[in-house]
N, CA, C and O of each residue as an XYZ file, in Angstrom:
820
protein
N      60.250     48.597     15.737
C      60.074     47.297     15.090
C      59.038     46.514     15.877
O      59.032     46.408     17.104
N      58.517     46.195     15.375
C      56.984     45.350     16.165
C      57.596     43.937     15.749
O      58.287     43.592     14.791
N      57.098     43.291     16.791
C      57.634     41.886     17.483
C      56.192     41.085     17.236
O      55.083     41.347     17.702
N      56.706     39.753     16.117
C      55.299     39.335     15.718
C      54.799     38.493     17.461
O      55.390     38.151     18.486
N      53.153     38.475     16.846
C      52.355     38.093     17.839
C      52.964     36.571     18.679
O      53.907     36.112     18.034
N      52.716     35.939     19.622
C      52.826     34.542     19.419
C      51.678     33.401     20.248
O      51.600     33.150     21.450
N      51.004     32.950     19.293
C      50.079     32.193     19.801
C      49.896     31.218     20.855
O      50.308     30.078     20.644
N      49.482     31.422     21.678
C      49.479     30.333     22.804
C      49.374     28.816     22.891
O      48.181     28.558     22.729
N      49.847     28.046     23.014
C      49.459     26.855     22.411
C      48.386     26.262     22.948
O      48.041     25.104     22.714
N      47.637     27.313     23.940
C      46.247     26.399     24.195
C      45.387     26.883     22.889
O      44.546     26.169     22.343
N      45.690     28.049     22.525
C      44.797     28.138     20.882
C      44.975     27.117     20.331
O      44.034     26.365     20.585
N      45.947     26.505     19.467
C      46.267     25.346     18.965
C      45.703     24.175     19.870
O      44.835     23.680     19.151
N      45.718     23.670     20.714
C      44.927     22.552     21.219
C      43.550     22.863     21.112
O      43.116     22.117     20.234
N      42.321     23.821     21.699
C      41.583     24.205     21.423
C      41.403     23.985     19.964
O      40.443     23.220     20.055
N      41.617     24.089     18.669
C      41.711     24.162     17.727
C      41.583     22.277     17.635
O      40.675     21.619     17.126
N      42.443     21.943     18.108
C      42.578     20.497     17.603
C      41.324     19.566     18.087
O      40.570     18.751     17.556
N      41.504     20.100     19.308
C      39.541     19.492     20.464
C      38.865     19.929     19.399
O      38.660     18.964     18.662
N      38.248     21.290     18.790
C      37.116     21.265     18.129
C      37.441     20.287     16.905
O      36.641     19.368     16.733
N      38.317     20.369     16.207
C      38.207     19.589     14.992
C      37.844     17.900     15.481
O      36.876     17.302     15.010
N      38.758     17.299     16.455
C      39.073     15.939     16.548
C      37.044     15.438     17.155
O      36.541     14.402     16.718
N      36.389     16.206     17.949
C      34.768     16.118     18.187
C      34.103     16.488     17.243
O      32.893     16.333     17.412
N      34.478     17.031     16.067
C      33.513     17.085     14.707
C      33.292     16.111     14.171
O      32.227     15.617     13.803
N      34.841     15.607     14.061
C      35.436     14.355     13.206
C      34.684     13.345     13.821
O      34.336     12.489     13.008
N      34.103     13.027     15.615
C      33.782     12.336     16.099
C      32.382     12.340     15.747
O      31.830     11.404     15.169
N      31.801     13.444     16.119
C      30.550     13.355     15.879
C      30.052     12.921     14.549
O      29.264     11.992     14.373
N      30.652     13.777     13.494
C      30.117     12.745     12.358
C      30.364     11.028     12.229
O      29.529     10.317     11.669
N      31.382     10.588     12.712
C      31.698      9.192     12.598
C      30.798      8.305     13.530
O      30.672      7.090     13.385
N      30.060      9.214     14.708
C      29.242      8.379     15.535
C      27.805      8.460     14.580
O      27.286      7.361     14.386
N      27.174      9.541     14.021
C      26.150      9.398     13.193
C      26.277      8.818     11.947
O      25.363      8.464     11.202
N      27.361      8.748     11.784
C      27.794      8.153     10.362
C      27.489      6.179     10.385
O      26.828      5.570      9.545
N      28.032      5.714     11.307
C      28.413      5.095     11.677
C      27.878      4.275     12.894
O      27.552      3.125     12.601
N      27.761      4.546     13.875
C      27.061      3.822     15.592
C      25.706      4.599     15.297
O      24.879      3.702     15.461
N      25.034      5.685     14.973
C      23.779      6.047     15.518
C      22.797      5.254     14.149
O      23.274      5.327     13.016
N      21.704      4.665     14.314
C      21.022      4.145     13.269
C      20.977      5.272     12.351
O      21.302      6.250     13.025
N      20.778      5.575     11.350
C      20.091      6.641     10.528
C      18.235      6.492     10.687
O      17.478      5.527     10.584
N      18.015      7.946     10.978
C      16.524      7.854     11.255
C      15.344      7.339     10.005
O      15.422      7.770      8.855
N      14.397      6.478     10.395
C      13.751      6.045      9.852
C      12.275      6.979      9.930
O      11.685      7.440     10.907
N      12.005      7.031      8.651
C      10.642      7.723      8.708
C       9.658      6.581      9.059
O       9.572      5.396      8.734
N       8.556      7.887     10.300
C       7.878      6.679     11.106
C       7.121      6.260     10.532
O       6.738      7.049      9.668
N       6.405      4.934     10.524
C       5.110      3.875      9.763
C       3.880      5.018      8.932
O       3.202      5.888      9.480
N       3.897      4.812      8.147
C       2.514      5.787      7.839
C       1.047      4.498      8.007
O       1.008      3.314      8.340
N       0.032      5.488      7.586
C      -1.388      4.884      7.165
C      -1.760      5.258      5.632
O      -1.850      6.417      5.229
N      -1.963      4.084      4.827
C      -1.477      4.526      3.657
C      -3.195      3.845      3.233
O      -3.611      2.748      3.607
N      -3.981      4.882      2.350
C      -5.221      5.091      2.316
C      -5.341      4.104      0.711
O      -5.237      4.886     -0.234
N      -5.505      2.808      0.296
C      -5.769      3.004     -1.427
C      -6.977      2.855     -2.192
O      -7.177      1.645     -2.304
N      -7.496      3.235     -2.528
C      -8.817      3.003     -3.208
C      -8.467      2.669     -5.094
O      -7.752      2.964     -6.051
N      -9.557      1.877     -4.644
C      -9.050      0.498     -6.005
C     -10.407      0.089     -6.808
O     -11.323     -0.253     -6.061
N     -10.633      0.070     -7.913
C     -11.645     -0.558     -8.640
C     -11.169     -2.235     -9.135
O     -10.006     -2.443     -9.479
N     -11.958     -3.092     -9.125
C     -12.001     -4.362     -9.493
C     -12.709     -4.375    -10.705
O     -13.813     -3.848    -10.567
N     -12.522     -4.713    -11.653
C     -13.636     -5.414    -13.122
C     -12.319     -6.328    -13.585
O     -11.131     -6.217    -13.279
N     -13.261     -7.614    -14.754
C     -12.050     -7.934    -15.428
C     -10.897     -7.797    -15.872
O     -10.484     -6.666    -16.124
N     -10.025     -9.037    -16.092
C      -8.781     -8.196    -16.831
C      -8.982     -7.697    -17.638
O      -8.421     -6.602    -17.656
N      -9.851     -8.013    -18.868
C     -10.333     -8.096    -20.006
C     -10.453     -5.976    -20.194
O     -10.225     -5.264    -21.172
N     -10.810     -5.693    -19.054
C     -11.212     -4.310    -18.993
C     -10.323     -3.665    -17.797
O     -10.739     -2.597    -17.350
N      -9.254     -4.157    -17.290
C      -8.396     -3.658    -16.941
C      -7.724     -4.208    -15.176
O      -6.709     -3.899    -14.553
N      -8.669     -4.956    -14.931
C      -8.501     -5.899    -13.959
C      -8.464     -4.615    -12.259
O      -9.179     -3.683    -11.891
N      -7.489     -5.157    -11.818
C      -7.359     -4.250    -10.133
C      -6.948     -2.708    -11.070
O      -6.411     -2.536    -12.164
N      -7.462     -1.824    -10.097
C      -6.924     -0.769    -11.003
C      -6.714      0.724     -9.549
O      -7.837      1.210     -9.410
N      -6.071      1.175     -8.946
C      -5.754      1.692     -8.451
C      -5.635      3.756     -8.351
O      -4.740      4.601     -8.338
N      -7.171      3.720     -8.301
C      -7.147      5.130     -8.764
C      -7.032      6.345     -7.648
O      -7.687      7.332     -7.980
N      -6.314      6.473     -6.365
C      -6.079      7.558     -5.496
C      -5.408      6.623     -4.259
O      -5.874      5.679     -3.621
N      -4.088      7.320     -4.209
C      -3.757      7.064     -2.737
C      -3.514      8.426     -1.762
O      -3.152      9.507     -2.226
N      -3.719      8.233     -0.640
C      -3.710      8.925      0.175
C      -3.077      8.637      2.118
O      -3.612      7.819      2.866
N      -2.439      9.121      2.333
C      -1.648      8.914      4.022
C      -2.737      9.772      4.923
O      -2.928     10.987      4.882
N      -3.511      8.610      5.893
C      -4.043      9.389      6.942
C      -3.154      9.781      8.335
O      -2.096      9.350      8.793
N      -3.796     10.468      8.627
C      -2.969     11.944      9.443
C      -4.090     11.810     10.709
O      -4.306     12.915     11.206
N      -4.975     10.530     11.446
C      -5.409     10.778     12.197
C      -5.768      9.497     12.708
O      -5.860      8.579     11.893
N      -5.931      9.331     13.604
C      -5.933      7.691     14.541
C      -7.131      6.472     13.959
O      -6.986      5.261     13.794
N      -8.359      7.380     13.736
C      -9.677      6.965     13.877
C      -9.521      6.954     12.265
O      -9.184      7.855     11.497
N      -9.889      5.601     12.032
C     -10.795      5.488     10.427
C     -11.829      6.007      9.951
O     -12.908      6.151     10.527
N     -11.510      6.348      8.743
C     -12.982      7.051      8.317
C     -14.100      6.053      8.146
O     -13.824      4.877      7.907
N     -15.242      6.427      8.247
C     -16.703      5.603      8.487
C     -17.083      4.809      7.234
O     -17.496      5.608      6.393
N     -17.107      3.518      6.768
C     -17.357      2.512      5.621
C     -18.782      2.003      5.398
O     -19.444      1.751      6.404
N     -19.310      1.830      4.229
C     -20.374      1.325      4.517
C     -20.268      0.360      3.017
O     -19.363      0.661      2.239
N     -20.989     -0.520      2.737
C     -20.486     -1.367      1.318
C     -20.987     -0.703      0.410
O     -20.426     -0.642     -0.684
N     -22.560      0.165      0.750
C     -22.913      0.961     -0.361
C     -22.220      2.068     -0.999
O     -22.134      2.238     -2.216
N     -21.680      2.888      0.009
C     -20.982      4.003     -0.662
C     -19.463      4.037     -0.330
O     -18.788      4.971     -0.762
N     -18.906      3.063      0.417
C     -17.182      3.361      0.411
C     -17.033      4.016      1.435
O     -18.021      3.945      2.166
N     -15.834      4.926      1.999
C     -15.236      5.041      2.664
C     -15.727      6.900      2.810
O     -15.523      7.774      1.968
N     -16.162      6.992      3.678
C     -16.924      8.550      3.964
C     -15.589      9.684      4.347
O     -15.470      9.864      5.559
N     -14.576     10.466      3.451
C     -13.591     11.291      4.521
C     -13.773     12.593      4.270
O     -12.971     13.418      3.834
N     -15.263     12.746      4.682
C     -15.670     14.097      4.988
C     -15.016     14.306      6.360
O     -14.738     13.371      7.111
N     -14.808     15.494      6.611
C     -14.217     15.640      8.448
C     -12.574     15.108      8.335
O     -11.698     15.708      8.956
N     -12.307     14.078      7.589
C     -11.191     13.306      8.027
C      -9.759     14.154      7.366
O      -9.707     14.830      6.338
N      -8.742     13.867      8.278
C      -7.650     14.452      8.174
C      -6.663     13.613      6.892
O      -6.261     12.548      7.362
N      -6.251     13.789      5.637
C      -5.577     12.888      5.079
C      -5.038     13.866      4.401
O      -5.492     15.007      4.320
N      -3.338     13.151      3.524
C      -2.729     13.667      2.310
C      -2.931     12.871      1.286
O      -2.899     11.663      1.518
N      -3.147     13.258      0.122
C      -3.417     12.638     -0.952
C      -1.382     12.308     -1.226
O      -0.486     12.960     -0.689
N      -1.250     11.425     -1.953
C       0.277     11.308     -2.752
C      -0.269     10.461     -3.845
O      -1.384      9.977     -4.036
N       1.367     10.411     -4.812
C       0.897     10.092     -6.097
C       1.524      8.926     -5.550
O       2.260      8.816     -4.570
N       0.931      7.745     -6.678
C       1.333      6.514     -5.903
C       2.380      6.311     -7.561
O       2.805      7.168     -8.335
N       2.524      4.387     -7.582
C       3.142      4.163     -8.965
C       2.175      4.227     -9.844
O       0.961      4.043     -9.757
N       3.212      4.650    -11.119
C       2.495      5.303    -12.906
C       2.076      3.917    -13.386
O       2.046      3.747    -14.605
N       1.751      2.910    -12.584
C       0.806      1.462    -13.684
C       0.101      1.386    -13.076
O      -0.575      0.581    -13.717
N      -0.588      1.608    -11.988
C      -1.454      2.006    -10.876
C      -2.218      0.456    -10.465
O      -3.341      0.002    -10.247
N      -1.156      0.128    -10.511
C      -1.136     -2.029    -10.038
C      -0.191     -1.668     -8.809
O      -0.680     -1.887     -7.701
N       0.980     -1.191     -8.852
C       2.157     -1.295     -7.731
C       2.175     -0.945     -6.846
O       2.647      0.186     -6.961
N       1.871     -1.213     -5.428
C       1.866     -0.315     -4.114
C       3.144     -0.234     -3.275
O       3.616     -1.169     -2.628
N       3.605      0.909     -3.363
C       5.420      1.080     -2.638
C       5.161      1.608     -1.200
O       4.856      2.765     -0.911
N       5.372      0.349     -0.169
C       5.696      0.929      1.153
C       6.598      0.698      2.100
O       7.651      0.170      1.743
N       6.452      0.953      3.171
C       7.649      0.625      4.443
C       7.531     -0.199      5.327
O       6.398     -0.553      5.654
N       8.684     -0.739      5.965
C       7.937     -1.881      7.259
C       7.685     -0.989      8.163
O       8.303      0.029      8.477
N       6.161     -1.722      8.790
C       5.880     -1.041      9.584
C       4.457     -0.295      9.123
O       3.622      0.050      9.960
N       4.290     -0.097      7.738
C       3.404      0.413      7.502
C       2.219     -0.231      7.563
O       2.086     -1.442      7.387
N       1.318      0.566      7.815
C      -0.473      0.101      7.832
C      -0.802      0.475      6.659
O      -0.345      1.527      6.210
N      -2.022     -0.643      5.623
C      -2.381     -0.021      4.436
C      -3.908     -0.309      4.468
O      -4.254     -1.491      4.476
N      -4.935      0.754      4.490
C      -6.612      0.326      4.337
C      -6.826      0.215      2.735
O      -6.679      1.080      1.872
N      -7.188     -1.020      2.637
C      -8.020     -0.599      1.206
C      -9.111     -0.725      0.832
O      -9.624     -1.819      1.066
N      -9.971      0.356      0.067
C     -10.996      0.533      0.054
C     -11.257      0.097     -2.014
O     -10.972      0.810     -2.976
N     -11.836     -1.205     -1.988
C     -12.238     -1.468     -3.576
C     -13.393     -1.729     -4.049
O     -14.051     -2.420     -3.272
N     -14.011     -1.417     -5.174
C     -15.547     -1.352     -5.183
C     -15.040     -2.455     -6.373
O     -14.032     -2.433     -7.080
N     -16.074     -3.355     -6.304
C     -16.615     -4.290     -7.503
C     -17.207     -3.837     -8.628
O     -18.316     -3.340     -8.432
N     -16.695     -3.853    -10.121
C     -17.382     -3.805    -10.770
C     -17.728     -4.638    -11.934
O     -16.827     -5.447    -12.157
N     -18.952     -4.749    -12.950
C     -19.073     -5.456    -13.620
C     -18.385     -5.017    -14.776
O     -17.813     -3.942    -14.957
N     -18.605     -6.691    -16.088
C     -18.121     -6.106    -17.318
C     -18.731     -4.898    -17.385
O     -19.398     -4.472    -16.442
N     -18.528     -4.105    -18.728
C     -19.320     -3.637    -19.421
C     -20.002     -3.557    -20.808
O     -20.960     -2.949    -21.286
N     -18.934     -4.582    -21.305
C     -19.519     -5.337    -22.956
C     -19.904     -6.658    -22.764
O     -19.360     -7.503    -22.053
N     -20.938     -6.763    -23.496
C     -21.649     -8.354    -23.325
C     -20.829     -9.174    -22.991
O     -19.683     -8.894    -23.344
N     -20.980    -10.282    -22.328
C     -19.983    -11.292    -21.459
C     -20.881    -12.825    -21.935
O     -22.101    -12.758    -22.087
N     -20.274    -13.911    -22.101
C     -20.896    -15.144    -21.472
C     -21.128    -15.691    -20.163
O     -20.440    -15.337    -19.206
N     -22.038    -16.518    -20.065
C     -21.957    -16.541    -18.782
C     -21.197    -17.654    -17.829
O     -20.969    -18.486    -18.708
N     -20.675    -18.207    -16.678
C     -19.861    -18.724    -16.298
C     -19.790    -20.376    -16.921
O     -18.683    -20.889    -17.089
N     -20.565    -20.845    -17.117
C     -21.041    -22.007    -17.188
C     -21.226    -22.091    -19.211
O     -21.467    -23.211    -19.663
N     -21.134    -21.246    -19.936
C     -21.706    -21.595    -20.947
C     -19.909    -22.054    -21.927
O     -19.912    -22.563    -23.048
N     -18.782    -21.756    -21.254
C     -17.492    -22.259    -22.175
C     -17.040    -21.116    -22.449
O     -16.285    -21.099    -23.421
N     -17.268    -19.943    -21.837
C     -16.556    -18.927    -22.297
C     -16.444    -18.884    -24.005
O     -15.597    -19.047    -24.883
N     -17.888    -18.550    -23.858
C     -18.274    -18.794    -26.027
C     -17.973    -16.727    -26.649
O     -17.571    -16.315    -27.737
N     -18.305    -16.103    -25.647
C     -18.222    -14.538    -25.682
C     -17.029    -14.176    -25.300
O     -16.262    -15.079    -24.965
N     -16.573    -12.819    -25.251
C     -15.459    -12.015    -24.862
C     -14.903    -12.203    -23.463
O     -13.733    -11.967    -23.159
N     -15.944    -12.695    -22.546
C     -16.068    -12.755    -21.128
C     -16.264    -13.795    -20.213
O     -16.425    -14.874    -20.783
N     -16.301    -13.839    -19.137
C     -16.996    -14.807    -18.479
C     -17.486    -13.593    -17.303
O     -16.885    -12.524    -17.202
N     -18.756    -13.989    -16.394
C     -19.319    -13.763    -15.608
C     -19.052    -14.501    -14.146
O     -19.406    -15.661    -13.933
N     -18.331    -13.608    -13.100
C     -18.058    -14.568    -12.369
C     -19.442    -15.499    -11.639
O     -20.592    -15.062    -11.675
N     -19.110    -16.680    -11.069
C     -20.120    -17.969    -10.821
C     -20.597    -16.920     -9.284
O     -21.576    -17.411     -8.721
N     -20.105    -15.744     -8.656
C     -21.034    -15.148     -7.684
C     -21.599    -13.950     -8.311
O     -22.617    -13.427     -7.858
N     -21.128    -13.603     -9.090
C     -21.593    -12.183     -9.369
C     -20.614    -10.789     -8.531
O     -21.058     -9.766     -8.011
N     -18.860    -11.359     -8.699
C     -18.353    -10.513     -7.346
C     -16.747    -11.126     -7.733
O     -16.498    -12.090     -8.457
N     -15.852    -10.314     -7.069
C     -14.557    -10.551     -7.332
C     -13.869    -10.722     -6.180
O     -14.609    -10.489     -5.224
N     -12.824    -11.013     -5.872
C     -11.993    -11.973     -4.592
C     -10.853    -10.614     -4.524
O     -10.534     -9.752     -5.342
N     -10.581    -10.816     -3.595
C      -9.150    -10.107     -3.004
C      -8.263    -10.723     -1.867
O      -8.748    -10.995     -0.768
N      -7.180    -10.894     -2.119
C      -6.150    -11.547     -1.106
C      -4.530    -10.986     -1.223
O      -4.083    -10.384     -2.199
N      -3.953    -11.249     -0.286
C      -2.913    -10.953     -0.497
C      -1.504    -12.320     -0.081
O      -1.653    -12.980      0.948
N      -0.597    -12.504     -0.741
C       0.421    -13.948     -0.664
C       1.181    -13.114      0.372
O       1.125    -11.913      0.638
N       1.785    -13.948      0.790
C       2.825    -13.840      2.017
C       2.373    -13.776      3.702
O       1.228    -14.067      4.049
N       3.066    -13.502      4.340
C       2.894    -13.290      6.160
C       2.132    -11.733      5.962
O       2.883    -10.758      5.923
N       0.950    -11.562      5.865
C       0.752    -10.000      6.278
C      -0.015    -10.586      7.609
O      -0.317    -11.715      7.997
N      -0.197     -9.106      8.165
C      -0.901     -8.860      9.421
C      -1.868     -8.109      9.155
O      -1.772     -6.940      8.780
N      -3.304     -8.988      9.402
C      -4.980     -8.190      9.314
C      -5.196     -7.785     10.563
O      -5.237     -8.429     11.611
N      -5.347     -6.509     10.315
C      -5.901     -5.697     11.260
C      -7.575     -5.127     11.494
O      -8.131     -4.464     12.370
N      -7.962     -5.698     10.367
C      -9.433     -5.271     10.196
C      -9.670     -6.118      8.880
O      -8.845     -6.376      8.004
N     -11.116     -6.519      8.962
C     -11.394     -6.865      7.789
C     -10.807     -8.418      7.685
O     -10.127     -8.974      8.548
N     -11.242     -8.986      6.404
C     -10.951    -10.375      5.903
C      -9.799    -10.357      4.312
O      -9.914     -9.467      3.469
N      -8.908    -11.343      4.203
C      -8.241    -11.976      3.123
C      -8.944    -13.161      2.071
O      -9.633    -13.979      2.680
N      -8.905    -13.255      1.366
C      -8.857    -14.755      1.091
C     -10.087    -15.253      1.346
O     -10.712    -14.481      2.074
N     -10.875    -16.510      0.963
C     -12.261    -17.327      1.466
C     -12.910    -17.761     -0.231
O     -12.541    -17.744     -1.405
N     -13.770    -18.029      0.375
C     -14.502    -18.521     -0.885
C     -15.688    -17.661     -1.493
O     -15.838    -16.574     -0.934
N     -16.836    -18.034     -2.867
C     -17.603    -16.895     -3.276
C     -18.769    -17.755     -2.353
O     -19.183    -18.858     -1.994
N     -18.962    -15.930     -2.278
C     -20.490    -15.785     -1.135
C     -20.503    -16.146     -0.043
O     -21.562    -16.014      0.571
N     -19.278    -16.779      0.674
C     -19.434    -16.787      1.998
C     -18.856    -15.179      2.910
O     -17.881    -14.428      2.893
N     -20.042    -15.299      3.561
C     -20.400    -14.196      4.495
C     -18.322    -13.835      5.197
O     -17.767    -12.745      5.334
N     -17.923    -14.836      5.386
C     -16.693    -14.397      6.021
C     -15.559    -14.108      4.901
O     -14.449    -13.870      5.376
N     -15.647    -14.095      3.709
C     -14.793    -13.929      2.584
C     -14.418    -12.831      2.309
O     -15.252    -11.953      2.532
N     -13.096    -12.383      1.741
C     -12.877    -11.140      1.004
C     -13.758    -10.996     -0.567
O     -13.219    -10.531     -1.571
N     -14.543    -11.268     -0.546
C     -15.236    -11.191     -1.904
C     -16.528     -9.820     -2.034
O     -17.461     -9.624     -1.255
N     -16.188     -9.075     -3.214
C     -16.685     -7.940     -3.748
C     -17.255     -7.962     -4.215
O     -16.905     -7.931     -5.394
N     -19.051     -8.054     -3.920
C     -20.269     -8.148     -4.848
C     -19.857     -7.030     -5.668
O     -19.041     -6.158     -5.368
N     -20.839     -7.220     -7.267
C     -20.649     -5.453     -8.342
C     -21.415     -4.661     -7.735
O     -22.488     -4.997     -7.234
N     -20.963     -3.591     -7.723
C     -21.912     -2.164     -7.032
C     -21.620     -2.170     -5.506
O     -22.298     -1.623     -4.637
N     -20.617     -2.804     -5.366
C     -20.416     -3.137     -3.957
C     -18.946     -2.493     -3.366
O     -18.204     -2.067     -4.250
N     -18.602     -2.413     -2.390
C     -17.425     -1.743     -1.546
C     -16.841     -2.776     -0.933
O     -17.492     -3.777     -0.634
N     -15.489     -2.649     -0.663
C     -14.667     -4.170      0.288
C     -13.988     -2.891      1.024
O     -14.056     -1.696      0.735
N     -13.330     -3.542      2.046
C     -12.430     -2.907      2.855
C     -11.450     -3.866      3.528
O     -11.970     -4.855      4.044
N     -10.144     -3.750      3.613
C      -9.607     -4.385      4.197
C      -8.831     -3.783      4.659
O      -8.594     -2.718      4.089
N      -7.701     -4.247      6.418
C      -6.458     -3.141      6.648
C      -5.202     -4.099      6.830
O      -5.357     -5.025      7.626
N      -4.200     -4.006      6.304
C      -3.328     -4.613      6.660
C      -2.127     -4.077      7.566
O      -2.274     -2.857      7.624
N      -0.864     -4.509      8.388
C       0.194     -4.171      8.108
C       0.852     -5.495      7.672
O       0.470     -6.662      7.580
N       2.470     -4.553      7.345
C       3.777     -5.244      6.592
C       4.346     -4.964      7.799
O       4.260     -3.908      8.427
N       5.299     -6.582      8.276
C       6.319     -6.402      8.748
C       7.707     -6.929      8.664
O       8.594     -7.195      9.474
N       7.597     -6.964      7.724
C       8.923     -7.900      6.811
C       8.961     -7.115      5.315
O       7.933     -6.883      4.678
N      10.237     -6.767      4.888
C       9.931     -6.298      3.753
C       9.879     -7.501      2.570
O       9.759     -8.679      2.907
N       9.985     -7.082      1.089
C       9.773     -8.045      0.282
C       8.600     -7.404     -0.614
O       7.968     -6.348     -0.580
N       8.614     -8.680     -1.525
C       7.428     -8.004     -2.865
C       5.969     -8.909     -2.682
O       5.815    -10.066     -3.072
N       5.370     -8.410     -2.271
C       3.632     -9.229     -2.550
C       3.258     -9.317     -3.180
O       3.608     -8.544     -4.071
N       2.169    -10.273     -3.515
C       0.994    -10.584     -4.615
C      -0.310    -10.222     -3.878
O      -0.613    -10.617     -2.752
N      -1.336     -9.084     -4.997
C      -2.486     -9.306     -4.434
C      -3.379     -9.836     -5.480
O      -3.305     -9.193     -6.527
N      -4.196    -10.821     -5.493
C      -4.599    -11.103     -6.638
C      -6.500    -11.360     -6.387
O      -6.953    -11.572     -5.262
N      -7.261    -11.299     -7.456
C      -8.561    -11.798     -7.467
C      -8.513    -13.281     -7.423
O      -7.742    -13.886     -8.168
N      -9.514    -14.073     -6.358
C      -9.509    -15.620     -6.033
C     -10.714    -15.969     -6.393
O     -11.057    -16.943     -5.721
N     -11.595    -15.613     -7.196
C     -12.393    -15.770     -7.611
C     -12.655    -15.630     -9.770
O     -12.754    -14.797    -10.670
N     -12.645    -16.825     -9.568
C     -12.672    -16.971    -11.363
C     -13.569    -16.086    -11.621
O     -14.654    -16.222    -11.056
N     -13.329    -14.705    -12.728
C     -14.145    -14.293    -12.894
C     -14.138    -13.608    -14.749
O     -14.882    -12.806    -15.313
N     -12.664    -14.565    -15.328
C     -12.865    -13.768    -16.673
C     -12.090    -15.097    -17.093
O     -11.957    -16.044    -16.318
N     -11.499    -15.074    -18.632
C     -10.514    -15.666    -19.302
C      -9.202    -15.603    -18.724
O      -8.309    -16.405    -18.449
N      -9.450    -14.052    -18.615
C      -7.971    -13.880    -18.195
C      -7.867    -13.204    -16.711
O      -7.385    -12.132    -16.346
N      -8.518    -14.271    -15.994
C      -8.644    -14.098    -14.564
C      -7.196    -14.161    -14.020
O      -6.884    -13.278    -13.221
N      -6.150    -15.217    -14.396
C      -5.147    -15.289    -13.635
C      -3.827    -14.247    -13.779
O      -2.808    -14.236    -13.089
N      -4.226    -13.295    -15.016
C      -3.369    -12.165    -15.316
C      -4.239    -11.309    -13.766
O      -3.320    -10.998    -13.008
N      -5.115    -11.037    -13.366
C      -5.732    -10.053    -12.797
C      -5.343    -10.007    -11.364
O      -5.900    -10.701    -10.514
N      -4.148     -8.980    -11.053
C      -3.109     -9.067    -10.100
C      -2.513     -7.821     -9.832
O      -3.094     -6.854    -10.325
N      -1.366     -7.576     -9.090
C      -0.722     -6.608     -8.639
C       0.258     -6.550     -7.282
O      -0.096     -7.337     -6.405
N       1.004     -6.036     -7.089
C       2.416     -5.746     -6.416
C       1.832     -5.022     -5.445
O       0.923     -4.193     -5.492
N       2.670     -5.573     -4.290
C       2.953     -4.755     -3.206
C       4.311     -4.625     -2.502
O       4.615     -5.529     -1.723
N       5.157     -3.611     -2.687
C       6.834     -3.480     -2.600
C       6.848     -3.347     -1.286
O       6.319     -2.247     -1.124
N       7.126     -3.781     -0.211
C       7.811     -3.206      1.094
C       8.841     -2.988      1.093
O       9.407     -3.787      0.346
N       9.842     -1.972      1.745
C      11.280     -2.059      2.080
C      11.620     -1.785      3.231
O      12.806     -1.843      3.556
């Protein structure tokens, strides 16, 4: 007759230590350890400006750089990222909305452009489809506490220190967010009828 086994009761304690430090460990990550935050990116956007009338800010490629040094700008041709290390991502489907993180850095790179159907001109009462802005150029700013890191916000048309976008022309600006919340970036420069529709979001969280 075989005599059943009998377990030691340090098996059973052993048994209870591993469970009762599982239980712990998840409740300390659960719970006391922050949950990890993905670190700040550099978030690349390149943007066309024309009227609202023709579609106002318009947001056609974003991209996360992957390397310290900015790529080389010039107003004639934009933002050079030959050589340069970046990921393209899809940004938001109205291509007005920019979704980022605190902490994040954002360059943006926007070229000015003109109407392209006959316009009136600033001064004549807006008698045509259009108006012509009074510089020949569109404004960029952004509402709230941001932090400029390069580049200008806000100012007036044609002054040399302004965020303002001659047509055929390139802007650049870099910001970070350090507060989350929803932004306004808007054109500050009258430049259509429906200049004050001509706008767009910036989401931090």
């Amino acid at each position: 007759m075989q005599v059943p086994k009998k377990h030691l009761p340090v098996v059973g304690i052993l048994g209870i230590i591993v469970i009762a430090a599982a239980g712990g460990g998840i409740y300390y990550y659960q719970f006391v350890e922050p949950h990890n935050v993905a670190a700040p990116l550099h978030r690349l956007i390149f943007m066309t400006a024309i009227v609202q009338e023709e579609g106002g800010f318009h947001i056609n490629e974003t991209a996360v750089l992957n390397q310290t040094s900015m790529p080389t700008f010039t107003q004639d041709k934009g933002a050079n990222l030959t050589g340069v290390t970046y990921v393209n991502y899809k940004g938001d489907s109205d291509n007005k909305t920019i979704s980022a993180h605190v902490g994040d850095t954002l360059t943006f790179y926007i070229k000015g452009i003109n109407a392209t159907y006959p316009c009136g001109s600033y001064t004549d009462g807006g008698a045509k489809e259009c108006w012509l802005s009074p510089c020949n150029a569109h404004g960029f700013t952004i509402t709230g506490s941001v932090q400029v890191l390069n580049g200008t916000l806000g100012g007036t048309c044609n002054s040399p220190s302004s965020a303002y976008i001659p047509f055929g022309k390139w802007y650049s600006v870099t910001v970070k967010f350090t507060a989350p919340g929803t932004y306004s970036y808007f054109c500050f420069i009258v430049c259509s009828v429906e200049h004050g529709d001509m706008n767009g979001n910036i989401v931090v969280s």
